[in-house]
C-alpha beads as a LAMMPS data file, in Angstrom:
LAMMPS data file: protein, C-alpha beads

261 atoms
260 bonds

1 atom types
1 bond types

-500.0 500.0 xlo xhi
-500.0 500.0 ylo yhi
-500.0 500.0 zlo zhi

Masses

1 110.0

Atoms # bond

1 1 1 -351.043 412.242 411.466
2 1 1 -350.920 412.280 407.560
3 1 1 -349.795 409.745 405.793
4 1 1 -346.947 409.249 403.853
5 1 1 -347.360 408.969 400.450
6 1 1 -346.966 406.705 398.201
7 1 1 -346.875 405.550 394.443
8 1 1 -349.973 404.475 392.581
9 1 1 -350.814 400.520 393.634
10 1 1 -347.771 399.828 396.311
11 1 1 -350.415 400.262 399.338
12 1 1 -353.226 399.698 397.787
13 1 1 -352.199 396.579 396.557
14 1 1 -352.713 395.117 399.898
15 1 1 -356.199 396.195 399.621
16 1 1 -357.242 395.913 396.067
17 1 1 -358.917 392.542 396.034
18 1 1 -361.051 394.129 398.764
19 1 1 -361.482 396.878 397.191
20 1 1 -362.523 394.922 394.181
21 1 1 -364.452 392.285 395.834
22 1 1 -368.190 393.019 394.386
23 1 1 -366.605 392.470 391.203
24 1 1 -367.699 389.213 389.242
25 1 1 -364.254 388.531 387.218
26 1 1 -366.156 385.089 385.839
27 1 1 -368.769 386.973 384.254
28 1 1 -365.499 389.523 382.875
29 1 1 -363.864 386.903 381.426
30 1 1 -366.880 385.429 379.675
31 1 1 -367.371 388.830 378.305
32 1 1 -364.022 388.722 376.994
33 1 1 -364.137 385.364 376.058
34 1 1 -367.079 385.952 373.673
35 1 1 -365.613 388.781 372.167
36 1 1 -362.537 386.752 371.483
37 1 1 -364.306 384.371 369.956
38 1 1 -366.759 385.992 367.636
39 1 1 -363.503 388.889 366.271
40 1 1 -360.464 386.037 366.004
41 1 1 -360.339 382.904 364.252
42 1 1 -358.422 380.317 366.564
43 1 1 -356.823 382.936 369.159
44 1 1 -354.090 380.405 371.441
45 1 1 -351.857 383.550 372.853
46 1 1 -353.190 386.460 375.167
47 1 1 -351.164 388.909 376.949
48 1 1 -353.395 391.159 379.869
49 1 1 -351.923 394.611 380.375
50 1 1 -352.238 395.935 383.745
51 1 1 -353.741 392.782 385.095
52 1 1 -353.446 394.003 388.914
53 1 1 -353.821 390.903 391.451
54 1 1 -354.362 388.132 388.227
55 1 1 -358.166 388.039 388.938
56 1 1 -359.063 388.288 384.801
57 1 1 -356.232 386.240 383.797
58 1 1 -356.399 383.410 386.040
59 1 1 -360.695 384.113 385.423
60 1 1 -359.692 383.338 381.719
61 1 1 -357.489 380.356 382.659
62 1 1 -360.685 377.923 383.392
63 1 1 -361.181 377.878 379.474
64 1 1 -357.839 375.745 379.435
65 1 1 -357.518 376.954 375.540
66 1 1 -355.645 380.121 375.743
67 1 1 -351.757 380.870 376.457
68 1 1 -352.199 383.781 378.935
69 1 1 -349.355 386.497 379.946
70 1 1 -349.757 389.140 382.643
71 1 1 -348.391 392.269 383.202
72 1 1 -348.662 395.213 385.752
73 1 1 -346.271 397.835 386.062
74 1 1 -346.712 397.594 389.811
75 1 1 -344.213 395.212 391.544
76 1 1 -346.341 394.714 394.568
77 1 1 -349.336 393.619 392.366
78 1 1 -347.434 391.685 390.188
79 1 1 -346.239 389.433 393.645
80 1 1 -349.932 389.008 394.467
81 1 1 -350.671 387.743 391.161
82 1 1 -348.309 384.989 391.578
83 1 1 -349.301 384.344 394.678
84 1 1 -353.014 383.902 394.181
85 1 1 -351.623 381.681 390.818
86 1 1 -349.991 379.786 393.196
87 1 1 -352.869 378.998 395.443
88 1 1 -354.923 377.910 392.429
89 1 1 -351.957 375.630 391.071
90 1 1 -352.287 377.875 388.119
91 1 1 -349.194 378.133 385.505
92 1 1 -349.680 381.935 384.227
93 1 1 -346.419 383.988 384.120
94 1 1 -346.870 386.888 385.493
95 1 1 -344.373 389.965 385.039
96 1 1 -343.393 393.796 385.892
97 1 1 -343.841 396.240 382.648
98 1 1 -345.655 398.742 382.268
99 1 1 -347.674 399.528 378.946
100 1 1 -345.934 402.662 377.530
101 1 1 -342.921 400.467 377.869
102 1 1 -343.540 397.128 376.038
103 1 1 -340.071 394.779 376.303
104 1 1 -341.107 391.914 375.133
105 1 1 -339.808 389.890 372.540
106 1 1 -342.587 387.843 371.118
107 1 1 -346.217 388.517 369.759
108 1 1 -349.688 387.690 370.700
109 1 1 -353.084 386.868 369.322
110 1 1 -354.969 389.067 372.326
111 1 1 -353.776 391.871 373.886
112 1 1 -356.137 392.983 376.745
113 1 1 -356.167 395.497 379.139
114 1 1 -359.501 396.176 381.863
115 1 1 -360.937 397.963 384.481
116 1 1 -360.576 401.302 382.506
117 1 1 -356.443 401.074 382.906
118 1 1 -356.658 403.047 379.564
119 1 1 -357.959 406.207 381.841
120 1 1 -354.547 406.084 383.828
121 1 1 -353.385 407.945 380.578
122 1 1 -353.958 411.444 380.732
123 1 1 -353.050 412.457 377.394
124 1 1 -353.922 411.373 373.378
125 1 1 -350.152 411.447 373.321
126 1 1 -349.972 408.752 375.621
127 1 1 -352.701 406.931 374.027
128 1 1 -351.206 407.441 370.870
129 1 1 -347.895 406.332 372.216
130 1 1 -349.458 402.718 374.049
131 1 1 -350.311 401.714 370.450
132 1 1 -347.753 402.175 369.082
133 1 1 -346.358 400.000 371.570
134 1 1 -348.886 397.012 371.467
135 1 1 -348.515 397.184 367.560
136 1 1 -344.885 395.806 367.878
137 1 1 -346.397 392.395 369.372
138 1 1 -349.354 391.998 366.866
139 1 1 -349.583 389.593 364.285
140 1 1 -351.620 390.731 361.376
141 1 1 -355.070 388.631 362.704
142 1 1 -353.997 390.589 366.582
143 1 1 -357.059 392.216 368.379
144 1 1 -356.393 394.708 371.459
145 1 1 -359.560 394.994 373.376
146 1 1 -359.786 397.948 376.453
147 1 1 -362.118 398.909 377.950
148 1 1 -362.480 402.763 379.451
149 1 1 -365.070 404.943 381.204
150 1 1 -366.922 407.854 380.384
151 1 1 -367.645 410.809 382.217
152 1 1 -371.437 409.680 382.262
153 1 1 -370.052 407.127 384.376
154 1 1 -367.802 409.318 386.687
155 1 1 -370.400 411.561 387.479
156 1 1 -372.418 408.333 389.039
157 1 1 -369.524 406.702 390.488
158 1 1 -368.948 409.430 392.568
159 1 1 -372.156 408.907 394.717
160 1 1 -371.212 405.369 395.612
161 1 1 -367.180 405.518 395.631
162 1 1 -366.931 408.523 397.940
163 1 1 -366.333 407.411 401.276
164 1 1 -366.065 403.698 400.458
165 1 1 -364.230 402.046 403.499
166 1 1 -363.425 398.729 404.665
167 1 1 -360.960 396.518 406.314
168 1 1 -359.090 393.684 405.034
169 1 1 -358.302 390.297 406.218
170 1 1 -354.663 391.104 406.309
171 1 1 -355.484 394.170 408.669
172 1 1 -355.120 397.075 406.693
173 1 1 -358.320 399.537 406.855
174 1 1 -358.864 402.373 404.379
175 1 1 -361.208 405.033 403.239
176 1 1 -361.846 406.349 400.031
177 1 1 -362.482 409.816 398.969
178 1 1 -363.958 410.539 395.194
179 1 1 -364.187 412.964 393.511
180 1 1 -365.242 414.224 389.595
181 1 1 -363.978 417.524 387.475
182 1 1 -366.091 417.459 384.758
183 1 1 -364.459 420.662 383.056
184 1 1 -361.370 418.930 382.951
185 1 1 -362.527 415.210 382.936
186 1 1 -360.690 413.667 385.937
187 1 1 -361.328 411.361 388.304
188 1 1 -359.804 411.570 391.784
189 1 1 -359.844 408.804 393.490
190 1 1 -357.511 409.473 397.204
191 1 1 -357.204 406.562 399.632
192 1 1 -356.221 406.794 402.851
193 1 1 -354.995 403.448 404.322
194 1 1 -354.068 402.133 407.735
195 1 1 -351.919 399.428 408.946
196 1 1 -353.518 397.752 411.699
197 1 1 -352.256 395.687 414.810
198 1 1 -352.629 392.296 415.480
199 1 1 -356.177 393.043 417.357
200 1 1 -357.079 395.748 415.371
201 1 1 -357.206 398.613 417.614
202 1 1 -353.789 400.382 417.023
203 1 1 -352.560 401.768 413.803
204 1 1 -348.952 401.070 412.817
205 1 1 -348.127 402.816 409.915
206 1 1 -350.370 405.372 408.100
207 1 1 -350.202 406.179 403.726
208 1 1 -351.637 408.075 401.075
209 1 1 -352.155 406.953 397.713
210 1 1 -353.604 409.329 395.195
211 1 1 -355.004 407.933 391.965
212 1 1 -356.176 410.230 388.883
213 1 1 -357.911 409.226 385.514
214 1 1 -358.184 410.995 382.495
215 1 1 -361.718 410.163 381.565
216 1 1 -363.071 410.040 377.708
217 1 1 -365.966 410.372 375.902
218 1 1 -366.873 407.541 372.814
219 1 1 -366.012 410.662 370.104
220 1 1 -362.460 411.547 371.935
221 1 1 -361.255 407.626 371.980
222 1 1 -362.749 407.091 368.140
223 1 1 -360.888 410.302 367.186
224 1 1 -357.701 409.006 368.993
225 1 1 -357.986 405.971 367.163
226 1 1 -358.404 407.489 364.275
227 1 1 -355.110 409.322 363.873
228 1 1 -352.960 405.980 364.786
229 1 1 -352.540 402.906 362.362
230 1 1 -355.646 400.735 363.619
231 1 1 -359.171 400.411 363.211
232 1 1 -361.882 400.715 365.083
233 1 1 -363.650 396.824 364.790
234 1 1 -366.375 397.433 367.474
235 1 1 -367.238 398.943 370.639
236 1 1 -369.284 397.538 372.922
237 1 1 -371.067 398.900 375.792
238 1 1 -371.112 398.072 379.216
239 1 1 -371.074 394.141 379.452
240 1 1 -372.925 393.143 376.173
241 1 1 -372.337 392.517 373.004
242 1 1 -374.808 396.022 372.132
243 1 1 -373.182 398.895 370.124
244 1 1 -371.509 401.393 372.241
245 1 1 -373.538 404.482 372.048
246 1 1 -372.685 408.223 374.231
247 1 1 -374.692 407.507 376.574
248 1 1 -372.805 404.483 377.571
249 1 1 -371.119 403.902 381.232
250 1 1 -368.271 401.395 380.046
251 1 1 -366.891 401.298 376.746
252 1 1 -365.005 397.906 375.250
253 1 1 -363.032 398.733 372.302
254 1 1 -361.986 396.110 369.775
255 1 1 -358.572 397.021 367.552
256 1 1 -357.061 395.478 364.831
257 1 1 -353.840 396.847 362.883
258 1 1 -354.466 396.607 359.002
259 1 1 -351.155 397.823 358.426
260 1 1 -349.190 394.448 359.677
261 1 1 -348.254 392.729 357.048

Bonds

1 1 1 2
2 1 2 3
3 1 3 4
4 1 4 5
5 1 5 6
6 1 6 7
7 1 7 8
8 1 8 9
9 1 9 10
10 1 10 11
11 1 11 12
12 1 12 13
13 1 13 14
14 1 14 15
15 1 15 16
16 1 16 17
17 1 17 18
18 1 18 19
19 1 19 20
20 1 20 21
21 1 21 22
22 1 22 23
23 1 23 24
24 1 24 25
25 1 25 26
26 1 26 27
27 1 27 28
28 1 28 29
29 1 29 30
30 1 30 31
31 1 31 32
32 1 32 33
33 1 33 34
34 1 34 35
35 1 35 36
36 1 36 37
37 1 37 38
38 1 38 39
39 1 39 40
40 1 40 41
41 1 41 42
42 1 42 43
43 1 43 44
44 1 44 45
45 1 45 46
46 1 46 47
47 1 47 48
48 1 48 49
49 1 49 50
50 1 50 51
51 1 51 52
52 1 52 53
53 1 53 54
54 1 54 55
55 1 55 56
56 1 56 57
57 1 57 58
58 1 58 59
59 1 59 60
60 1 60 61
61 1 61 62
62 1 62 63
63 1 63 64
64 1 64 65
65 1 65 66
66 1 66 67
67 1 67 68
68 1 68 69
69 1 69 70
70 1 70 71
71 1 71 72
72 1 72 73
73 1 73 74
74 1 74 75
75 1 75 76
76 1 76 77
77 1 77 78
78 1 78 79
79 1 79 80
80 1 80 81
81 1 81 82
82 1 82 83
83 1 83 84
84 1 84 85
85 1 85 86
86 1 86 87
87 1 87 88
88 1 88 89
89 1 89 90
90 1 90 91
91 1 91 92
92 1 92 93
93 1 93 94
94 1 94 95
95 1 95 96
96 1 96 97
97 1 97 98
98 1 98 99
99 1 99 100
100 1 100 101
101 1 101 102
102 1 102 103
103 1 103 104
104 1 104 105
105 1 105 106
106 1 106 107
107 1 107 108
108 1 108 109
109 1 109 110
110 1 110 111
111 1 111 112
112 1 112 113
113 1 113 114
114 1 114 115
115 1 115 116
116 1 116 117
117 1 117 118
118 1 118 119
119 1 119 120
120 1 120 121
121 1 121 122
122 1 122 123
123 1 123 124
124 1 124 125
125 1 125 126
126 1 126 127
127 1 127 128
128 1 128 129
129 1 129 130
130 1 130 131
131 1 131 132
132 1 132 133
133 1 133 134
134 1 134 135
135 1 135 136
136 1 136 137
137 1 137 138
138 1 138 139
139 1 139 140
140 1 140 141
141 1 141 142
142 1 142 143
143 1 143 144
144 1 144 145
145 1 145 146
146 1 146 147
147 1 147 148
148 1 148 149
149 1 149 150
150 1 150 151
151 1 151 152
152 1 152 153
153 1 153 154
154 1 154 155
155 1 155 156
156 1 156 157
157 1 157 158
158 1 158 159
159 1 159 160
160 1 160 161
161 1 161 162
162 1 162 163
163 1 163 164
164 1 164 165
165 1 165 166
166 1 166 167
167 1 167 168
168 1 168 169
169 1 169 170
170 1 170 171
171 1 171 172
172 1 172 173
173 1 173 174
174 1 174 175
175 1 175 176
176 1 176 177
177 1 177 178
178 1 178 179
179 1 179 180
180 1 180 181
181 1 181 182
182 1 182 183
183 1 183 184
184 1 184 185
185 1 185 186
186 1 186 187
187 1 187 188
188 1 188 189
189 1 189 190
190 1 190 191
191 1 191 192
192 1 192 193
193 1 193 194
194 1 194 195
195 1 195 196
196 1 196 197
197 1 197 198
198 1 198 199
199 1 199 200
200 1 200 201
201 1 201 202
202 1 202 203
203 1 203 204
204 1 204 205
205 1 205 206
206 1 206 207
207 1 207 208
208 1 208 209
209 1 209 210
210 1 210 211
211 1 211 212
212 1 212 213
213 1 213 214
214 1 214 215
215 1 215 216
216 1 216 217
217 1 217 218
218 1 218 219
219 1 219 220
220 1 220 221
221 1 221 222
222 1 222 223
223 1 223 224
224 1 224 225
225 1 225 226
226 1 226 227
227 1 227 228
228 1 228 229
229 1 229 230
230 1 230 231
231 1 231 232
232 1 232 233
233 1 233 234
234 1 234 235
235 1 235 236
236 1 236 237
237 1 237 238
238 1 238 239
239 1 239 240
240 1 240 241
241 1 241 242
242 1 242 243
243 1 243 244
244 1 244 245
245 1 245 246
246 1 246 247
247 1 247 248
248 1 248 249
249 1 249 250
250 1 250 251
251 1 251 252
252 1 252 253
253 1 253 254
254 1 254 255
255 1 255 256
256 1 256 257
257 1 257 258
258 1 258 259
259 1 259 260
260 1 260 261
C-alpha cells in the first residue's frame, strides 16, 4: 500500500528530532555564537528562519544574552518547537512564516537560517527574492548568516543517507531513500513513514513525503550575492572559523546590507 502523500515537514515532523538526533545543536550554536560575536558589535535581537523543532534556538538560549525569534513555515514543526520550549521552561516565541514571505513588523540584529534551508530554494530568483525579504528587518549593523551545501557534499551524503531508517519513541517508523543528480544539482531525499500501533507490530496509517534541494556551488551563491544589495562579509567552511574554499562540504555565509541607511 503506498502512502499518501504529503507536504514537506507535516509527517516528518513527528520524526525529525530522530531523524536529527546525531546532530550536536550545542556545538551549532557555539559556532554561531562565535560568529556573532566576532562580525556584530553588541547583537541583543536574533530571529532563526526555518528553525524546525527549536533545537538551535533554544541551543542559543543557554547564553541568556540574546532576544531569540523562531520561525518555520511548517505548522506542525512550529507546535513542536513550543512544545520542547515548554519542557525546558524556555520563553522563545515561536511562529508560522515562511521566508519568501517575511510579515513581520520589527527588525533584528541576527537573522539566521541552518541546516542548508537555503537549498529548499530551487532558483537564484528565489534566492534573490529571500533577501530582499530579510533586508526589510535589518538595521544597518544586521548580519544574515546561512549556511548551504555543496554538491561535494551531496555526492557523500548519499552513501550514508540512503536507506537511513529508524523508529521513534512516539511510534512512527520510516525509511529514507537518497538520491543525487549531479547534472542538475538536486538532492532527493523521499521518506516513507509508518504509523505504528500501540505494540508496534501493525501499521495504522502509511505517508510519503518527498523533499528536494537545489544544491550550490561557493561561485553560484557568491554570484547570487553579488547581483542583490549585500555583501559578502565571510564564508566559512564546515564548522570553523577557516575560509570557505570549493572544496568545502558546508558553507556559512555572513551578509551585511551596506545600503541601509
Amino acid at each position: 500500500m503506498d502512502g499518501i502523500l504529503q507536504p514537506e515537514y507535516s509527517k516528518l515532523a513527528e520524526i525529525y528530532d530522530t531523524v536529527m538526533e546525531d546532530v550536536d545543536y550545542v556545538i551549532w550554536a557555539d559556532f554561531i555564537d562565535e560568529i556573532i560575536q566576532r562580525h556584530h558589535p553588541d547583537p541583543e535581537t536574533v530571529l532563526e528562519m526555518a528553525c524546525g523543532t527549536g533545537s538551535l534556538a533554544l541551543a542559543l538560549n543557554r547564553y541568556r544574552c540574546y532576544d531569540i525569534f523562531g520561525t518555520d513555515k511548517s505548522p506542525r514543526m512550529i507546535q513542536k518547537a513550543r512544545e520542547k520550549a515548554r519542557k525546558r521552561g524556555a520563553s522563545i516565541p515561536f511562529c508560522v512564516m515562511d521566508f519568501l514571505d517575511i510579515n513581520i513588523d520589527r527588525k533584528f540584529d541576527i537573522i539566521v537560517s541552518i541546516f542548508d534551508s537555503i537549498n529548499y530554494l530551487q532558483s537564484k530568483k528565489d534566492i534573490k527574492r529571500m533577501l530582499k525579504q530579510i533586508k526589510n528587518i535589518m538595521n544597518r549593523h544586521s548580519l544574515f548568516i546561512f549556511d548551504f551545501t555543496t554538491p561535494k557534499n551531496s555526492r557523500q551524503a548519499i552513501h550514508y543517507l540512503d536507506n537511513d531508517e529508524g523508529i521513534t519513541d512516539n511510534n512512527y517508523r520510516f525509511f529514507r531513500k537518497s538520491s543525487y543528480d549531479a547534472d542538475q544539482q538536486i538532492h532527493y531525499n523521499n521518506f516513507e513513514i509508518e504509523k505504528l500501533a500501540d505494540d508496534q507490530q501493525k501499521v495504522l496509517q502509511r505517508f510519503t513525503e518527498i523533499h528536494q534541494q537545489r544544491i550550490y556551488s561557493l561561485t553560484e551563491m557568491q554570484e547570487i550575492v553579488g547581483e542583490t544589495d549585500f555583501e559578502i562579509v565571510k564564508a566559512y567552511s564546515e564548522f570553523d572559523m577557516n575560509k570557505a574554499t570549493p572544496q568545502s562540504l558546508r558553507i556559512t555565509m555572513v551578509l551585511r546590507c551596506p545600503s541601509i541607511q
